[in-house]
N, C-alpha and C positions, 0 to 999 in steps of 0.2 A: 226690214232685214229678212231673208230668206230662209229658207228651215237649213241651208248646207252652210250660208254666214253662219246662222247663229249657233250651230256646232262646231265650227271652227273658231268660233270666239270664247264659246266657253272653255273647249278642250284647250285651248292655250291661256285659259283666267285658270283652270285648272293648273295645269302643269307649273307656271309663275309662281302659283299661291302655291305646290308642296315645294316646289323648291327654294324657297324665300323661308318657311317655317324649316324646312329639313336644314339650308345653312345658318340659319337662326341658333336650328340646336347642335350645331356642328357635325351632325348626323353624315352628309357630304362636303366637301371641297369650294371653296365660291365659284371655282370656277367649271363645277360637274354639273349634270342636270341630271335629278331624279328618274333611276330606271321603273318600269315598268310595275314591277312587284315590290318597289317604294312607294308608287303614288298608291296601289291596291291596300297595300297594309295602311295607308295614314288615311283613305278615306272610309275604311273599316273604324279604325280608329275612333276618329271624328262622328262618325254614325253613333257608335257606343256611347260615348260624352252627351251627343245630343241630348237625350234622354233630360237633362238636366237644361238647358239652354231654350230659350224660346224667345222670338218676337214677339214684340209690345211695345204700344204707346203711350202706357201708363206700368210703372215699374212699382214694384211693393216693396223692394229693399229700399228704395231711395227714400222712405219714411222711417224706417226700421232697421239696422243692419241684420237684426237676426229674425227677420219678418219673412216666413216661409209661404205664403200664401199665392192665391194666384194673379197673376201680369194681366194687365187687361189691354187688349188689342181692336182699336180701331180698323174697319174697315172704310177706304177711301169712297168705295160704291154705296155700302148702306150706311156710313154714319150720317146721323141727325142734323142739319145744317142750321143752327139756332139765330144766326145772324152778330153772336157777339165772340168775342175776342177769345178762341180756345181749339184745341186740340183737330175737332171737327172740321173747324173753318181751315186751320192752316195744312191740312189734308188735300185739299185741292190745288194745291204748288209744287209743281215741279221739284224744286228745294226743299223740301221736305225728307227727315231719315228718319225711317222706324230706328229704333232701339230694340236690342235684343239684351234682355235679362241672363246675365252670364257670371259665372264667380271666375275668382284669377285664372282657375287652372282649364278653362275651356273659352278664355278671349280668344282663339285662335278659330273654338266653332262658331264663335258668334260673328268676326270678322270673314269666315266663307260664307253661310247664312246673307252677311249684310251686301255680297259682291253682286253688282247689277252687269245685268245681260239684256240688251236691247231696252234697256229704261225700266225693268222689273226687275224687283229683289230677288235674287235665288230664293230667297225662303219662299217666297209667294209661288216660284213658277214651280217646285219642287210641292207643294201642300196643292197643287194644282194640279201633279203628273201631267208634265210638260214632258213630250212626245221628244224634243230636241234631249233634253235634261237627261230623260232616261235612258234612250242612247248613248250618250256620251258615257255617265255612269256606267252601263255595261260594256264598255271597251275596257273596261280595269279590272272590276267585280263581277263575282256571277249573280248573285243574289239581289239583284239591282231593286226589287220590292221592300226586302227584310233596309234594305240601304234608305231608302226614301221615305219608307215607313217610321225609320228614327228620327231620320230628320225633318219630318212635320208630325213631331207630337204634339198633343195637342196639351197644355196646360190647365188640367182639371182640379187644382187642388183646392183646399177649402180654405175660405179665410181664416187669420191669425187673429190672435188680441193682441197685436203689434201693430194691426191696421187702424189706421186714422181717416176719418173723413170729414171734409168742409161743408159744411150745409148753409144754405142763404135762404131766409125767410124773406118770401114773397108773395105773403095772406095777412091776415088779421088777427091769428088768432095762434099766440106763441106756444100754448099747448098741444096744439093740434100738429100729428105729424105729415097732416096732408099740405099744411101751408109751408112748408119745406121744400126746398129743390136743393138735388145735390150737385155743388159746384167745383168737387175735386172730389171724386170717385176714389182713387188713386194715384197718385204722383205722377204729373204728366210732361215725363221726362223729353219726350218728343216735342214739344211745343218750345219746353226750355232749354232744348237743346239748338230749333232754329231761330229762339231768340238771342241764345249766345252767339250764333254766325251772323246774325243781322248787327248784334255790335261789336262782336270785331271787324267787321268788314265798315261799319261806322266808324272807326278809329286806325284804317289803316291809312297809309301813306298820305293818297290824295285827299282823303279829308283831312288828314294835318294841316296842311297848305289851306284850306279851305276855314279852318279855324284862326290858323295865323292871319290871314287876309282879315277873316272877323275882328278880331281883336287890334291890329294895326287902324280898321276902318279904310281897308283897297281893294281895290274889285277883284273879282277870281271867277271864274268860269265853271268851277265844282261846287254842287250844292255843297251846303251846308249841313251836317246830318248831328244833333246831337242829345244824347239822353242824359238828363242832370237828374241829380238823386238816386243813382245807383247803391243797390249793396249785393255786396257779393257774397253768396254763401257756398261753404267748402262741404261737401258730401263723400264720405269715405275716407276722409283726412288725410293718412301718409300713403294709401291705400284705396284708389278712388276702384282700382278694376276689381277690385271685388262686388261692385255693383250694380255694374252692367255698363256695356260695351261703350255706346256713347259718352255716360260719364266718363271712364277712361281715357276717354281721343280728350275730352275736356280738361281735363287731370281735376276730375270735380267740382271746377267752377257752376257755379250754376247765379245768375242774375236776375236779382229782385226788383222790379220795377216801383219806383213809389207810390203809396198809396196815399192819398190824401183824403182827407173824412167830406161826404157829401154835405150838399147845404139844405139842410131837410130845410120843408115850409111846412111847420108843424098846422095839422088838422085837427088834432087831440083834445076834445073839450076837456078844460080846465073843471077839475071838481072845485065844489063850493061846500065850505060851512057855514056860508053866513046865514041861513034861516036851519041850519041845523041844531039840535038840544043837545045832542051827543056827539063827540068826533068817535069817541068808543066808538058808538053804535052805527055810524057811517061808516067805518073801519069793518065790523060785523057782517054789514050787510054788502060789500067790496069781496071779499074771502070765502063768500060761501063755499067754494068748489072747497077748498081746503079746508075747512072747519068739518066739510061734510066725510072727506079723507080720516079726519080723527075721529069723526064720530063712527062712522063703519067700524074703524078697528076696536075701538071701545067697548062696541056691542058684544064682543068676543067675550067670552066667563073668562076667570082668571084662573090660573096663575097664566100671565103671558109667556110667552117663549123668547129667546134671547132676540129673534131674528123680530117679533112684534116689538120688542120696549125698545130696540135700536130704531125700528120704522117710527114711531110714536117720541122720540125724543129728535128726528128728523123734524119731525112735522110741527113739533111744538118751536123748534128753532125757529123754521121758516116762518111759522105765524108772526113771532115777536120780531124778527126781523122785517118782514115785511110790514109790519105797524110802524116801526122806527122810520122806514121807508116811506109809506105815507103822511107821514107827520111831518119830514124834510121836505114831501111835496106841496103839504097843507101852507109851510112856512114861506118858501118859495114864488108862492103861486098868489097869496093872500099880502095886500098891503099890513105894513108896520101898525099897530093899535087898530087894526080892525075889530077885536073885540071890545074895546072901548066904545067905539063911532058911536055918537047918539040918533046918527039918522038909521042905523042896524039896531034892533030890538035881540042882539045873543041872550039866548036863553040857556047858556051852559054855566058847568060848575066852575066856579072862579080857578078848581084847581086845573083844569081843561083849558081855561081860556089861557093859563099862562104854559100851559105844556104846547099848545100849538099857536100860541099869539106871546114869546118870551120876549121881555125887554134886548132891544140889540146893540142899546148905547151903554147898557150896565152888563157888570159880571155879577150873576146872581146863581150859578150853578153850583157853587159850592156854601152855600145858606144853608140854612135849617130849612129855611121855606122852600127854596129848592128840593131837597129831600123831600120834603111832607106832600110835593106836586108828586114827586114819582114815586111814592107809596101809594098815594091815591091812584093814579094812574092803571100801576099796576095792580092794585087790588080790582078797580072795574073793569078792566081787561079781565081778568081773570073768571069775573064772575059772569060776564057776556058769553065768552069760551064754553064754562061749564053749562051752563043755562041751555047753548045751544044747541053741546051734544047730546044734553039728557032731553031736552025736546026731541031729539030725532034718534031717540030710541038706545041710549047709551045710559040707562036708568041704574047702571053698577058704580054709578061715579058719584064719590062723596064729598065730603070736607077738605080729608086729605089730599085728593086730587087737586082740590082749586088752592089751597096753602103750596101745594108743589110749584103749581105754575106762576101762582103770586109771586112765588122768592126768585124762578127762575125770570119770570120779567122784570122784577127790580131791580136785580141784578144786571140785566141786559139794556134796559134803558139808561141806568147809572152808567156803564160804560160808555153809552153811545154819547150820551152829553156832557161829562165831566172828565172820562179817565178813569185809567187804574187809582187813581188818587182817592177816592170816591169810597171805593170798596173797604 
């Protein structure tokens, strides 16, 4: 297209788009067209409102309705091209529409913004100072900078705690926040947006007919196109244009593609107690990083401060939990009467062998002897615990310390294998 087409293409996407909004708002006549110092005052207008409106390919409200934070916008030139299924890749198609971040009362800037001239977005040729664009612009306005200037602002705000992010571990090591890749930045409403057009247009007319034939079993001439396991979810509810442009043309719909769980082939060497004398102390020596968390803050003189005995009853949770959790592993993982076997020499305490080797053909958890197992239990748990951190330099911890954490893991193991019935 030439620099004099593409001025006469805009100046008439121009003049169409105020006078469609102007009798929209009854402003003129259906049958007038917007004079001259119409179109100047509504693209003054429009410029003012911009300020709030922006292009993106990931939208923040579409997590949040009241998430103020900033849009994030792909570039088709510099984005990352990872080879898998996402925002980046489907950048490179023709069919593809940015979205522009818009509340109700400026869908009308986000809708100029999104109107293409020669196969480019207004917004992109405008953040460009496109030589055609700008002239045009000044046949209305005199101010045609202060004009361009609003309408590519740039979205600099700081994120909200409304923001949500997806992260996919793909290392070894789940502490670590290097073995992390983030897999939804934020809401990448552009991707699900030309996913919604790839299934409607999967479900219109000629693949009806294409289905019918399916299901009859007669031949047809139109592929076959179809996605089973759909769920649809509604974003903005009675009210989708409050959170940006594309969802609006959608009326919210936004579609979930199935997910079905991978078939790992687990690598994971299986631990063992059967030449261990402790599951305790297997369990102790599993936990170090965490044992080492309570013993730091221990070392601290007392009296502690609200924000230490909240950290410290964190971490005592997560201990005892995570022991319950190994213990479900130990049972799992280990044949029925392996603390029996005569051809295993277990050298553990009988009250151990049935805490992690429990009969599965009898109900024994509501006995005495069941009790008397997770009393003991949790008294040597407890006394590993303390030992540990007063080894590594938490020498403030006493009696009462270790009677605290005894009652709270009696407590907590009675719940995991019997019930509230228990207590």
């Amino acid at each position: 297209m030439t620099a004099s087409d593409k001025i006469e293409a805009f100046n008439g996407l121009l003049k169409d788009f105020v006078a469609y909004r102007l009798r929209k708002k009854k402003v003129i006549n259906e049958s007038d067209l917007p004079s001259h110092e119409q179109i100047a005052e509504y693209i003054y207008d429009l410029s003012f409102r911009a300020r709030h409106v922006f292009p993106a390919t990931h939208i923040s409200k579409c997590i949040h309705p009241s998430s103020r934070s900033r849009n994030i916008r792909l570039d088709r030139k510099t984005a990352i091209h990872h080879g898998f299924v996402g925002t980046s890749e489907i950048l490179k198609s023709k069919d593809v529409t940015i979205d522009v971040a818009a509340g109700a009362v400026n869908q009308d800037v986000a809708a100029f913004l999104s109107l293409e001239i020669d196969g480019k977005l207004l917004a992109d040729l405008i953040s460009e100072g496109d030589e055609d664009i700008y002239y045009v612009l000044g046949l209305y306005v005199q101010d045609v900078d202060l004009v361009m200037g609003r309408l590519s602002s740039i979205d600099d705000r700081p994120p909200s705690p409304f923001d949500k992010q997806i992260f996919w571990m793909n290392g070894n090591d789940a502490c670590s926040d290097q073995d992390y890749v983030v897999l939804q930045p934020v809401f990448p409403s552009t991707l699900l947006h030309y996913l919604h057009t790839q299934i409607k247009n999967a479900n219109c007319k000629e693949n009806g007919q294409a289905r019918s034939a399916r299901r009859d079993k007669e031949p047809c001439d139109t592929s076959f196109i179809m996605f089973p396991g759909l769920a649809l979810r509604q974003i903005g509810g009675t009210k989708p244009h409050n959170i940006s442009y594309l969802n609006a043309k959608r009326f919210g719909e936004n579609f979930l593609l199935p997910s079905l769980p991978p078939k790992w082939s687990s690598t994971k060497k299986i631990f063992s107690l059967m030449k261990s004398e402790s599951g305790v102390t297997a369990f102790i020596s599993r936990y170090d990083r965490k044992l080492s968390k309570l013993a730091d803050l221990l070392k601290k003189a007392p009296p502690f401060t609200m924000f230490d005995r909240r950290r410290k009853e964190r971490i005592e949770h997560s201990l005892i939990a995570g022991f319950i959790q190994f213990s479900a592993e130990i049972r799992s993982t280990h044949p029925e009467g392996w603390t029996t076997r005569k051809d295993h020499s277990i050298q553990m305490h009988e009250c151990e062998k049935l805490w992690f080797d429990p009969p599965r053909d009898a109900k024994i958890s509501s006995t005495k002897e069941w009790l008397q197992v997770v009393e003991f239990i949790a008294k040597r748990l407890s006394e590993h615990v303390v030992q540990y951190v007063v080894g590594h330099g938490a020498s403030n911890v006493g009696k009462s310390d270790q009677d605290h954490f005894e009652k709270l893991a009696r407590r907590c193991l009675l719940l995991s294998s019997t019930g509230v019935s228990a207590l």
